[in-house]
N, C-alpha and C positions, 0 to 999 in steps of 0.2 A: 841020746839015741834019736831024738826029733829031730837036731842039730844035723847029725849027719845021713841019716835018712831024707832029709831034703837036700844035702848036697848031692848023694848019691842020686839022686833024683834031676839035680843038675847035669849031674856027669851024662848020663844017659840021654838026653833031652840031646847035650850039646854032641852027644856023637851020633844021633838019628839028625838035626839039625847038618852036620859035615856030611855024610850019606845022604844027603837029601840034594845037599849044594853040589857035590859029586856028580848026584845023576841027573840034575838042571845042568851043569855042563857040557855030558855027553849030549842031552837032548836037543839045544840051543845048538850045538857044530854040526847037527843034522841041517839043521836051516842055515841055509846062504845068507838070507835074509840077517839074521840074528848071531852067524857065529863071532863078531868081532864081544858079544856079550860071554864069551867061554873064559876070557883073562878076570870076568869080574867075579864068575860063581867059583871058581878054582882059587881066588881070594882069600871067598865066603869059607870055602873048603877049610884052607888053611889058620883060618882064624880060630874055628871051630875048635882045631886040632890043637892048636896054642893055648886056647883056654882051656881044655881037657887038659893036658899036660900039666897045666899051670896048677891047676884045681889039687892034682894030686904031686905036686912038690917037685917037677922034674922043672931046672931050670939049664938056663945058661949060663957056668959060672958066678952061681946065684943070681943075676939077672931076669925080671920076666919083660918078655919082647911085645908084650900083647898093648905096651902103650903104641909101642911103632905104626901095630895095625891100627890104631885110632887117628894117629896122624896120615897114615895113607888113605882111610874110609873116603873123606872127599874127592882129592885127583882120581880115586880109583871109579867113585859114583859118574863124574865130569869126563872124563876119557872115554868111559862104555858109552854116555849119551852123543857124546860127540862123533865117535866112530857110525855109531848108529843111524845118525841123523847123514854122516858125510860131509860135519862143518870141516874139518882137512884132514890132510894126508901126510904133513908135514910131521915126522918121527920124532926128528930132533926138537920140534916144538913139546911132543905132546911128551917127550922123556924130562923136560926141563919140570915137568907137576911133581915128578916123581923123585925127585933132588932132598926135598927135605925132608919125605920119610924116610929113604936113605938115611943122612947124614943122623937120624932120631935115632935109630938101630945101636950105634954106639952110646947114646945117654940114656938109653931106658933105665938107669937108676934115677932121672929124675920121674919119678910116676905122675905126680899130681899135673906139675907144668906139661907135661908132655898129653898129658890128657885135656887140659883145656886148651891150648893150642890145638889140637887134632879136633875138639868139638864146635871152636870157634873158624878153625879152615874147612867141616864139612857144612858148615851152614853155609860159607860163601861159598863154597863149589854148588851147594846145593840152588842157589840164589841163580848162577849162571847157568847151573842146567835147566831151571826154567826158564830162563831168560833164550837158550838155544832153541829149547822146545816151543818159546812163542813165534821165534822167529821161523822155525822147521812149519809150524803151522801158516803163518803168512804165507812162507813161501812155496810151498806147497799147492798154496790155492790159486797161485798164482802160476802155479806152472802144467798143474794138471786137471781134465776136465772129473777126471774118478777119485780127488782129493778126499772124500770122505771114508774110502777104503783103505786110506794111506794114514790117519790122524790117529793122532798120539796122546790124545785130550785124556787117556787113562793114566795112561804115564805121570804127565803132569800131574793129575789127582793123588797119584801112587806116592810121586816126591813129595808134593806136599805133607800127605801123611806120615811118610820117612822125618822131614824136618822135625813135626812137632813130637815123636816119639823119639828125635835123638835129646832133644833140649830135657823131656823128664828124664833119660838118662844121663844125661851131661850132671844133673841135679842129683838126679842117684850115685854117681859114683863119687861126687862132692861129699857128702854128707852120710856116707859107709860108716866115716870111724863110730859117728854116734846112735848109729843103727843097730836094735840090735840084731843077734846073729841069725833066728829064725825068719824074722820080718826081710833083712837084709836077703834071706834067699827067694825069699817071695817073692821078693823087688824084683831080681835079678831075672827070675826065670819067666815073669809075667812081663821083662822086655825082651827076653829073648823070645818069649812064645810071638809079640809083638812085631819084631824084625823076623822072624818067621814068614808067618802069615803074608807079611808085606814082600816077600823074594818068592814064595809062591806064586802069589799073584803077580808076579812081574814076570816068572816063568810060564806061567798059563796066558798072562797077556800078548810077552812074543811071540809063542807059538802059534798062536790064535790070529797074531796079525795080520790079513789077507797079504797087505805090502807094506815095503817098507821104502820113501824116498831118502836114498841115503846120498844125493847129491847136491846136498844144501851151499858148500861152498860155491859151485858152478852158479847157483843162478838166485844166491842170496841175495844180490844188488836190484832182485826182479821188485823185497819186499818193502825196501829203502826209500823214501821219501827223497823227488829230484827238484831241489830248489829252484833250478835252473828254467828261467823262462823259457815254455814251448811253443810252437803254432799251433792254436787250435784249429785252425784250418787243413791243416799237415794231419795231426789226429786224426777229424773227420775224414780223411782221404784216407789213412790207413785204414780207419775203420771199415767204411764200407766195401773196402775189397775185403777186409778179412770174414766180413759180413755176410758175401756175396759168395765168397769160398765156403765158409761154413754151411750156409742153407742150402747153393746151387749144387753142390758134387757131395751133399750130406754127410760131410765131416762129422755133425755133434751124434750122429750113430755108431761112432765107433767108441765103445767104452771108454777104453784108454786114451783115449785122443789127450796130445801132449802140445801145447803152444810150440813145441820146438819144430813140431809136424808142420804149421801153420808157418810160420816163419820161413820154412826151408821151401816150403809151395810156394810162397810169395816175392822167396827173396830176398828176405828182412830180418830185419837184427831180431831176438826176443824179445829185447827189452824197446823196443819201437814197438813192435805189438802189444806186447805188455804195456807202454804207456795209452797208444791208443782205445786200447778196451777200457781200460779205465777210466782214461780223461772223456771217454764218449758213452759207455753204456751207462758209467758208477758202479761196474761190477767189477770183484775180480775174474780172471778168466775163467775159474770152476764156475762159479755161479752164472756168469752170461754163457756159457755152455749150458746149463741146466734150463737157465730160464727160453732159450732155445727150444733145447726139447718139450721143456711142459708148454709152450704155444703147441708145436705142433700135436703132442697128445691130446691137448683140450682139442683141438681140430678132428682130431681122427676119435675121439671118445662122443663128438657130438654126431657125427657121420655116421647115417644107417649103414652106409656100405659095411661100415665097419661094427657091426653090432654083433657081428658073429664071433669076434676075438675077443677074450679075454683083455680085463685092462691090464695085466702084470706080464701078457704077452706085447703091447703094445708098447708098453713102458720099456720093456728088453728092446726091443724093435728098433726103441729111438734114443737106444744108448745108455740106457740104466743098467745099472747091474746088480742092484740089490734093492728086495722088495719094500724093505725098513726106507733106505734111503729114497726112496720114491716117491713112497705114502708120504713122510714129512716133509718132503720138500713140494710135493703138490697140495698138501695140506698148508702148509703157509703162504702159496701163492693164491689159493683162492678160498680159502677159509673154510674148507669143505672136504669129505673122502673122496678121491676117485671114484669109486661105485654110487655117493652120490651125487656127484655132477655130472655122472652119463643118465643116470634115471630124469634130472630136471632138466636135461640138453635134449634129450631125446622125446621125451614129454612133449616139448616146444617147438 
């Protein structure tokens, strides 16, 4: 009775789990932003329904297919990140991931091999979707002055903890036969409560996203390291007109300000402006846009004229757009709060 009152325990779990991933896919094709993520939770859905199925003896000509899903779990994790992020658009590339769970579909009698294959190909999908996600963030900052409304640094925290919760089950499903039957459910339902939680918060994460840069292919080459000897003098000359753009017709005021804005004012490639900021400030472009702005906020924070404004009105002013991101980035430039560097500015 304990035996199967924790299966039945299972069963339920895994059909409020498929009902959960169901309505994370209706939610996520509400967002523009996020809908290329509806093929992953409709997956989720399905798997769900598989091992439900599975649990209670409904098979495929005695076959169960729920190893296939384990071989698709990576390309499936690695395609959602890639759509997301905008590394490409190329179909026929991203259908080739999808070939060998395919082709698994017909061996699901082999179970075990088919399972470590699938736990061994989602750790390397999972290895490159962080790998996209470092580069989504390079590039990123490289391309936009409101980069921190765009960052995905949860994500990757998200994967990581995906990884090391699939490896105890890669271990779990190893070592079943000598488990016994109550503990074996234990196991089972405390990594499914596990990848729960973890798709939850992936769905609360998308939606929550302000934006999302999903044009990483376009200006991946911005976050690439250019061997190629440059004129620093060439630099400097880009620089200061981009310089002289940004401060004189007060570009870094506009929130969203996009290097590609900058580029098309000037005339210029991106990735000549891109190199110039770099090789001449040592910033990337978010950050010499920021550091921008906080000159002139220290400016107008120490200015009585200005004593009548609010600092979080000031900070909007000169192109911030969120209070969080403000405080810390003018907190690391001068090792102090805003409110107290206008109290010792103005003291003086």
């Amino acid at each position: 009775m304990f035996t199967s009152l924790s299966i039945s325990g299972l069963t339920v779990f895994q059909l409020i789990f498929a009902w959960q991933m169901c309505f994370a896919a209706v939610l996520v094709w509400q967002n523009p932003h996020s809908r290329c993520l509806v093929l992953f939770f409709v997956f989720q859905t399905f798997l769900c329904l598989a091992n439900v199925l599975e649990s209670a003896g409904f098979t495929l000509a005695g076959y169960v297919i729920t190893p296939a899903f384990t071989v698709a779990m990576g390309p499936v994790w690695y395609l959602s990140v890639r759509n997301l992020v905008g590394a490409s658009t190329d179909g026929l590339q991203s259908a080739r991931h999808l070939l060998l769970p395919l082709v698994s579909l017909g061996l699901t009698h082999y179970v075990q091999p088919l399972i470590a294959l699938g736990s061994i190909m989602l750790l390397g999908y999972l290895v490159a979707s962080l790998k996209l996600l470092r580069d989504y963030r390079d590039t990123v900052y490289q391309v936009h002055a409101d980069a921190a409304t765009m960052d995905l640094t949860w994500l990757t925290r998200l994967l990581g903890v995906y990884a090391v919760l699939s490896v105890t089950d890669f271990v779990r499903m190893n070592v079943q036969p000598l488990t016994p039957m109550p503990w074996k459910a234990y196991w089972y339902l405390a990594h499914e409560v596990g990848f729960f939680a973890i798709l939850s918060v992936l769905l609360v994460g998308v939606i929550r996203q302000p934006q999302v840069f999903n044009r990483l292919a376009q200006y991946q080459t911005l976050s690439q390291r250019d061997d190629a000897a440059q004129d620093t003098q060439l630099a400097q000359s880009i620089f200061a007109a981009v310089d002289a753009q940004v401060r004189q017709q007060g570009l870094f005021c506009q929130p969203r300000l996009s290097i590609q804005h900058i580029a098309d004012q000037l005339s210029l490639g991106v990735k000549q402006v891109s190199w110039a900021i770099n090789s001449v400030s040592g910033n990337n472009f978010s950050n010499y846009i920021n550091e921008v702005r906080l000159e002139q906020i220290e400016k107008q924070l120490a200015d009585p004229a200005h004593a009548g404004a609010s600092v979080l009105d000031i900070a909007m002013n000169n192109g911030f757009n969120a209070k969080s991101t403000f405080n810390q980035a003018f907190k690391t430039r001068t090792g102090m709060t805003p409110t107290r560097f206008r109290h010792g500015a103005l003291k003086n």
